[in-house]
N, C-alpha and C positions, 0 to 999 in steps of 0.2 A: 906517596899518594899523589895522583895528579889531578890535578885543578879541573872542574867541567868545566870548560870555554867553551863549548860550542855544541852542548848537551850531550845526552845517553847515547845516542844512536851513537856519534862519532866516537866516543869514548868504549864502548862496548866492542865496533867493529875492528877498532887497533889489535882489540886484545889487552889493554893497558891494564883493566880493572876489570874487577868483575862488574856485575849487577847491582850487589847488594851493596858495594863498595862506594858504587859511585851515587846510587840512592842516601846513603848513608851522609857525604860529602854534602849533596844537593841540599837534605836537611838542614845540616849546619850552617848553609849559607842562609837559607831562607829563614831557619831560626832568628838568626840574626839581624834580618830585614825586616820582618812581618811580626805576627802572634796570632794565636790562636780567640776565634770567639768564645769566650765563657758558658759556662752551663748557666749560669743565673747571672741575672742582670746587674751591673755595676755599682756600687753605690754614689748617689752623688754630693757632692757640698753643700751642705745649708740646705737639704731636701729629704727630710726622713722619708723612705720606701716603706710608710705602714700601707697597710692592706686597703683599710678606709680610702686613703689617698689615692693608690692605686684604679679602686672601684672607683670612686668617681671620677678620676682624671678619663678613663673610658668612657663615660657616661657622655663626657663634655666633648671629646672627643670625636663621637658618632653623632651631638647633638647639633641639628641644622637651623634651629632658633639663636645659634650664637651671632647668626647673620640676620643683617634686615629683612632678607626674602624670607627666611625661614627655609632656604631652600639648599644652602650652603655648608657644611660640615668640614672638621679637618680630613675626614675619610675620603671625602670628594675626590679631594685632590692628591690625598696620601694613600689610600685605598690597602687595606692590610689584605685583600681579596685578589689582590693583580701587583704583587710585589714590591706593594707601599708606594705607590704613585700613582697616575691616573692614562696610563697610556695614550696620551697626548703628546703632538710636538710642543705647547704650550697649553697650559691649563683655564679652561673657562669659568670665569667668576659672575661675578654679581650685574646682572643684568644682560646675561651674555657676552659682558666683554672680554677680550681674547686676552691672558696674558703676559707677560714679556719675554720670559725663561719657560724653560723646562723642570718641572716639578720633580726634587731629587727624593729617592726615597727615603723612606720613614725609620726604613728597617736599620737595626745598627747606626743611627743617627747619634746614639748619645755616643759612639767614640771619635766625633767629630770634635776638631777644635773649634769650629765656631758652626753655624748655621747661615745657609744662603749662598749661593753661587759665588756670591762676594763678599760673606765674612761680615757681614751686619750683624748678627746677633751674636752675644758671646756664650749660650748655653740655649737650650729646649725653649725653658721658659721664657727668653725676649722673644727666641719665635713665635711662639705660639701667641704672643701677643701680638705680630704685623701682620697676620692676613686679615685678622677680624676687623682690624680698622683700616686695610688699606682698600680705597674705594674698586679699585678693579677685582678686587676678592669677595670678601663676606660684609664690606662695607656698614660695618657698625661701631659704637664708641663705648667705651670703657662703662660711661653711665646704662647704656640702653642694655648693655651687658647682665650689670648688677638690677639693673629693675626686671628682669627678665627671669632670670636666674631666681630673686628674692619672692617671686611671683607666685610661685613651688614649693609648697610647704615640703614634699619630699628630697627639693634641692637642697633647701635650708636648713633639715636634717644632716642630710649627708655633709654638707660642706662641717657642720658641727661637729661632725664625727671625724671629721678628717683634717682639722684643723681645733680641738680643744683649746679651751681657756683665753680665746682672742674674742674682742670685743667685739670686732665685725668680722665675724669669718667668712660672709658671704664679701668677695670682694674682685676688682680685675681681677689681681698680684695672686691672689689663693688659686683662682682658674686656673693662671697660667703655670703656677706649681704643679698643679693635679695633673694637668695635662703632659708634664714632662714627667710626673713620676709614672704614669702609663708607660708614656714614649720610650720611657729606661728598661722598657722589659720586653720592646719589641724586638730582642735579636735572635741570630740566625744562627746558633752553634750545630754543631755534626757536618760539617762539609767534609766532600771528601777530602780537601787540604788540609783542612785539621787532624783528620786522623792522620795524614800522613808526616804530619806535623810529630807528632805523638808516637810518632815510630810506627806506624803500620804502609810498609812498605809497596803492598798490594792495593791500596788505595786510590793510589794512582799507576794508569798505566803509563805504555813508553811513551806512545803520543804528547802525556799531558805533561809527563817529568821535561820531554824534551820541549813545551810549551812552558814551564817553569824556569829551564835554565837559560832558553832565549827572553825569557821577561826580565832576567837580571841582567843577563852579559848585552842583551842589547841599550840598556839601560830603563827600560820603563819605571824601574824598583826605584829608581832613583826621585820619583815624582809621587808614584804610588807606590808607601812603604807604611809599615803599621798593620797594626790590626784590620782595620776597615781596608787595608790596601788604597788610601788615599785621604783624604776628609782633613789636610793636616798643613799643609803649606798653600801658599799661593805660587803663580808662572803665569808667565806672559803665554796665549795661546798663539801660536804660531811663533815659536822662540825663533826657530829655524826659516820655517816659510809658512808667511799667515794665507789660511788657506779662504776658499771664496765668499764671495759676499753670503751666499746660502747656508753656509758655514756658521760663518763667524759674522754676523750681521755687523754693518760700521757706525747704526745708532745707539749701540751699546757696548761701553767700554769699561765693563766690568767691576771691578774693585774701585778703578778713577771716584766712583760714585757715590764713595763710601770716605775716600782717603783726600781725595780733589788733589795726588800729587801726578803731576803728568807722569813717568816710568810707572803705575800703574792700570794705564790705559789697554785694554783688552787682557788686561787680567785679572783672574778666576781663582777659585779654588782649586786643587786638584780633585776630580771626582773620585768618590770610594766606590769601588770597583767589586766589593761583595754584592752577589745577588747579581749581577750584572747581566745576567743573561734574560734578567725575569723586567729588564730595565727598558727595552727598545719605548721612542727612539733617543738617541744620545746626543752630549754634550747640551750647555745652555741654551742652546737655540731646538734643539731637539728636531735636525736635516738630518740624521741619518738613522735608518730604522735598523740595516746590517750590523752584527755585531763585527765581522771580517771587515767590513767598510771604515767601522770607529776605529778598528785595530790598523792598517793602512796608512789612514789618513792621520793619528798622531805618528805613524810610523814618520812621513814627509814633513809633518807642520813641525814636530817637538824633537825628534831625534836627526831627521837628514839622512833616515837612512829610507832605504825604495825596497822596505819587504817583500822577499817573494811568497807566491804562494804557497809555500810549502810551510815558510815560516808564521805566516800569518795564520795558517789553519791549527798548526802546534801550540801556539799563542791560544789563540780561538778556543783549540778543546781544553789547555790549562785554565781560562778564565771561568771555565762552566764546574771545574770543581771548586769554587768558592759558591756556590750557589749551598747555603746550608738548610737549615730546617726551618721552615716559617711556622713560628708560633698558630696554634689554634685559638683564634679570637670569639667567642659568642658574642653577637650583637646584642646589645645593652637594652633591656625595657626602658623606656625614657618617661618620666611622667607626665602627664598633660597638662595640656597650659591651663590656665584658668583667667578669668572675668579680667583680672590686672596685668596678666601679659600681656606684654604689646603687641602688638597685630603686625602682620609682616606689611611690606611697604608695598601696595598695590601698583606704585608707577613703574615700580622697578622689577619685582618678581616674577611681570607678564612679560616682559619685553622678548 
C-alpha cells in the first residue's frame, strides 16, 4: 500500500492505487487525527444534562436582563442564528464599547479544553460567568444577577426545578451550570467529514480528499487535531513569521495574560476549525474576512510554507466539509420583569 503524501489526484494519476484504496488509507490517517462529532451531546463532570436544566440554561442564555442595559444576551455575541458568533471583527458590548478579540463560536464549544482565546476558563461554566461581569460586555455582578433572576416568580420555579433539594437554587454558580448544560447540546454532527469518517466514501469529493491530505502532510493536523479540529493546545502565533500588526495586534499578547510567563507572549489557543466556513472574520483579531486568506496566511506565519493556489483552494473546499448540522434552536418566552427587577442602567444602555 502506498502512503498519500501529496494527496488523491497524484496518487491516482501514477496508477499506484486505486480510488477506493487510497480513500480507504486517507481515513485511517484521519481517523487517527481527528473524530467524529456525536449525535447527542457529551456528558459533562459534575453537571447532570436533566431536561429542566437544559430548559433553562436556554432561557438564560437568550436572556438580555443578565446585563445592566438589559440589552445584552449570550446570543448577542454567540448568536446560534449566524453560526454561534456575532459576525464581527470584535464584538460590541455594554455601552457600545468595542471589544478586544474576536467572538469564537458557540457551536461544539464543550470539546474545547478550556474556554477564551487564551485559556482562562477551565469549562462552559467559568465562561459564562466572565462576560456578565466584565465591564466592556454585559457589565453586571453576581448580586444584581440573583436579585434579578429572584425577581421572577417563573425564574424561581424553573431554577427549583432544575436544581432540586438546594437551599438557594436561585444562585450566580446554578446560572452558570444551566447555561453550559444548554451550551453541551449546541453541536454540529452530520458533516460531510463525518460521514466520511464512517466509511462513506462518496462524501467527500477529489477536490476535498486532496484538501484533507494537504491538511495533514502539510502539517495543519498538527495544531488542529481532535474532534473540534482545534480547541486543544496553545502556539505561539507567528511560530515561523509573525504576521502584521492588522493581524496580530502587538497590545495583546495572548495567553501572557493569563500565565504572566514571557514564552507565552502572542500565544493563543488553537482555533476549532468546525463550522469554519459559517465563522468569517478570523483569527483573535478577527482582520481577515477570506477563508483562502486565513488559510495562506497560517500557511507563512505557522508552517513556512508559501501555499499555492491550487493548494490553498483544496485546503479551502476540505475545510467547508466540516461544516455539520446546526441544531434548531426556538427562541425561549422569557418572563417579564416585574415592580423588583432592577431597572436597566439608563447612563449606559443609551449611549
Amino acid at each position: 500500500m502506498v502512503r498519500v503524501i501529496t494527496g488523491l489526484v497524484l496518487a491516482t494519476s501514477l496508477g499506484l492505487v486505486s480510488g477506493i484504496t487510497v480513500a480507504s488509507e486517507l481515513r485511517e490517517r484521519a481517523n487517527d487525527m481527528f473524530g467524529t462529532v456525536p449525535q447527542y451531546p457529551p456528558e459533562i463532570d459534575g453537571n447532570e444534562m436533566t431536561q429542566s436544566k437544559i430548559e433553562l440554561g436556554k432561557m438564560l442564555f437568550f436572556e438580555p436582563r443578565l446585563s445592566s442595559s438589559h440589552l445584552i444576551s449570550c446570543n448577542t455575541c454567540h448568536n446560534v442564528g449566524m453560526g454561534g458568533h456575532d459576525y464581527l471583527p470584535t464584538s460590541i458590548g455594554h455601552g457600545w464599547q468595542k471589544g478586544p478579540r474576536n467572538s469564537p463560536t458557540v457551536f461544539n464549544a464543550v470539546f474545547n479544553a478550556a474556554q477564551f482565546w487564551d485559556g482562562r476558563a477551565a469549562d462552559l461554566a467559568e465562561q459564562a460567568k466572565g462576560p456578565v461581569q466584565a465591564g466592556v460586555e454585559m457589565s453586571s455582578t453576581p448580586e444584581r444577577v440573583v436579585d434579578t433572576l429572584s425577581s421572577m416568580p417563573e425564574y424561581v420555579a424553573a431554577f427549583e426545578d432544575a436544581f432540586p433539594g438546594e437551599d438557594e437554587p436561585v444562585s450566580f454558580d446554578n446560572m452558570a451550570v444551566a447555561i453550559e448544560a444548554f451550551e453541551a447540546t449546541l453541536i454540529t454532527p452530520h458533516a460531510p467529514f463525518d460521514d466520511f469518517l464512517r466509511g462513506n466514501n462518496s462524501a467527500l469529493n477529489d477536490k476535498e480528499k486532496e484538501g484533507l491530505a494537504l491538511f495533514m502532510d502539510k502539517g495543519c493536523a498538527s495544531c488542529h487535531g481532535g474532534v473540534n479540529f482545534g480547541g486543544q493546545e496553545y502556539y505561539p502565533f507567528g511560530l515561523v513569521a509573525r504576521p502584521g500588526g492588522e493581524i496580530l495586534p502587538t497590545g495583546d499578547k495572548g495567553r501572557f495574560a493569563v500565565t504572566n510567563t514571557a514564552s507565552d507572549e502572542y500565544v493563543f489557543r488553537a482555533a476549532p476549525l468546525r463550522n469554519i466556513e459559517l465563522t468569517a472574520p478570523y483569527f483573535h483579531s478577527g482582520a481577515v474576512w477570506s477563508l483562502e486568506e486565513a488559510v495562506a496566511v497560517m500557511g507563512t506565519s505557522q508552517l513556512g510554507a508559501e501555499l499555492n493556489e491550487a493548494d490553498v483552494d483544496s485546503i479551502v473546499a476540505f475545510l467547508k466539509t466540516l461544516t455539520g448540522q446546526v441544531p434548531e434552536i426556538r427562541y425561549p418566552e422569557l418572563p417579564p420583569s416585574t415592580d423588583s427587577t432592577p431597572k436597566p442602567d439608563p447612563m449606559t444602555s443609551l449611549k
